[in-house]
C-alpha positions in Angstrom: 37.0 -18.7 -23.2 35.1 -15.6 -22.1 35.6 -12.5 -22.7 35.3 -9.7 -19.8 33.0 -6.8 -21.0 31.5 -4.1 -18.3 30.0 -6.1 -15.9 28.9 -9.2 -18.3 31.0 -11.7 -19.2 29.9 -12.8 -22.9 30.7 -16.6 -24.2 32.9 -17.0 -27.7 32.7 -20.5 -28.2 30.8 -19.7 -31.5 28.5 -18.2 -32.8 25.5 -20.3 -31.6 26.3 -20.4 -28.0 26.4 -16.3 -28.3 23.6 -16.3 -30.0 21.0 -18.8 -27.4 22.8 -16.3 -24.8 21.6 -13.0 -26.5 18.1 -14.5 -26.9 18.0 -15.5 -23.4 19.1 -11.9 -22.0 16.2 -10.4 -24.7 13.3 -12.8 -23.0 14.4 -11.6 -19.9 13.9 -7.9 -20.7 10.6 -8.9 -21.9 10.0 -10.8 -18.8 11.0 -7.7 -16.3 9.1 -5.1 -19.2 5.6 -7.3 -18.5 6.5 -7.4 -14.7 6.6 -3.4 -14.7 3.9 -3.0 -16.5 1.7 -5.3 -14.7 2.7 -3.4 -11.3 2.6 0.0 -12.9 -1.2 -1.1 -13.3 -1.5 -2.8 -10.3 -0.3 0.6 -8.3 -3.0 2.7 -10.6 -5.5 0.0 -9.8 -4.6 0.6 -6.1 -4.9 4.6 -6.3 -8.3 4.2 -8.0 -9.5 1.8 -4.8 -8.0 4.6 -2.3 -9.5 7.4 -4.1 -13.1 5.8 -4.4 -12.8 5.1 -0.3 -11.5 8.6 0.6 -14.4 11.4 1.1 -12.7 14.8 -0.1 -12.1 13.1 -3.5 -14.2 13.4 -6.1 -13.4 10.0 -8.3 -14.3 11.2 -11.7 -11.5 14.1 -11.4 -8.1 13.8 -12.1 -6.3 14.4 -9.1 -2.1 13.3 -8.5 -0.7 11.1 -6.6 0.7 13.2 -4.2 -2.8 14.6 -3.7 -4.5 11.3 -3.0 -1.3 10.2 -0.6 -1.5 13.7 1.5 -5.9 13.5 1.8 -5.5 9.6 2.6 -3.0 10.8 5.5 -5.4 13.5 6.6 -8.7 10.8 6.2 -7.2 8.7 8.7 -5.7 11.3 11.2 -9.5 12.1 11.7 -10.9 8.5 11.7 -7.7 7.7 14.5 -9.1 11.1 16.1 -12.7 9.8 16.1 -11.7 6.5 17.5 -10.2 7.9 20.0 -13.5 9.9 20.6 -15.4 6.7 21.1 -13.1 5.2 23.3 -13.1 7.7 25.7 -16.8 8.3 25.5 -17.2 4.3 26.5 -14.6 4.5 28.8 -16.4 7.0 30.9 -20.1 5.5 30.4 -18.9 1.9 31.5 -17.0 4.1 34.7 -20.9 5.8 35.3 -22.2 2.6 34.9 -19.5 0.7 37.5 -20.0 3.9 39.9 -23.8 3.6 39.9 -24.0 -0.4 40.6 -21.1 0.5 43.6 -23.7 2.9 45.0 -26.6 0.6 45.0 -24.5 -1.8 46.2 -23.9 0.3 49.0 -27.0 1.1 50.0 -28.4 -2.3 50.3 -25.8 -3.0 52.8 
């Protein structure tokens, strides 16, 4: 039979049923523990990557979270700004270019 308590339902069919069912449920919380500690680590090991990329950052500082979230925004709000820059700056030297080869084009007609 089981018994219904909170949201697990626990086996009584002795003592060493209950007993391989608490051991299984304590591996498991060892389990999820080592998976939260490995991506706690993995996410610190992240930040470190971000901060050593990111200009305004000194890397031997401590500096939080929040910090290197709001400059890495900021970092690539200028490099989209300076893309855009480029673009624009080819854009118009290929429309010279295409302006200057209609002209001669022109005049050996």
């Amino acid at each position: 039979t089981f018994l219904g308590r909170g949201p697990m339902m626990v086996c009584n069919k002795g003592s060493g049923q209950a007993a391989q069912c608490e051991g299984r449920r304590a591996r498991q919380g060892e389990v999820r523990g080592r998976k939260r500690k490995t991506n706690k680590k993995d996410i610190i090991k992240q930040y470190r990557k971000l901060i050593a990329v990111l200009p305004n950052i000194c890397s031997k500082t401590k500096v939080s979270k929040q910090s290197v979230v709001e400059e890495a925004i900021i970092y690539i709000e200028e490099l989209q700004k300076q893309l855009l820059n480029n673009v624009e700056k080819q854009e118009e030297c290929e429309n010279w270019e295409n302006r200057k080869t209609n002209k001669s084009d022109e005049e050996n007609l």
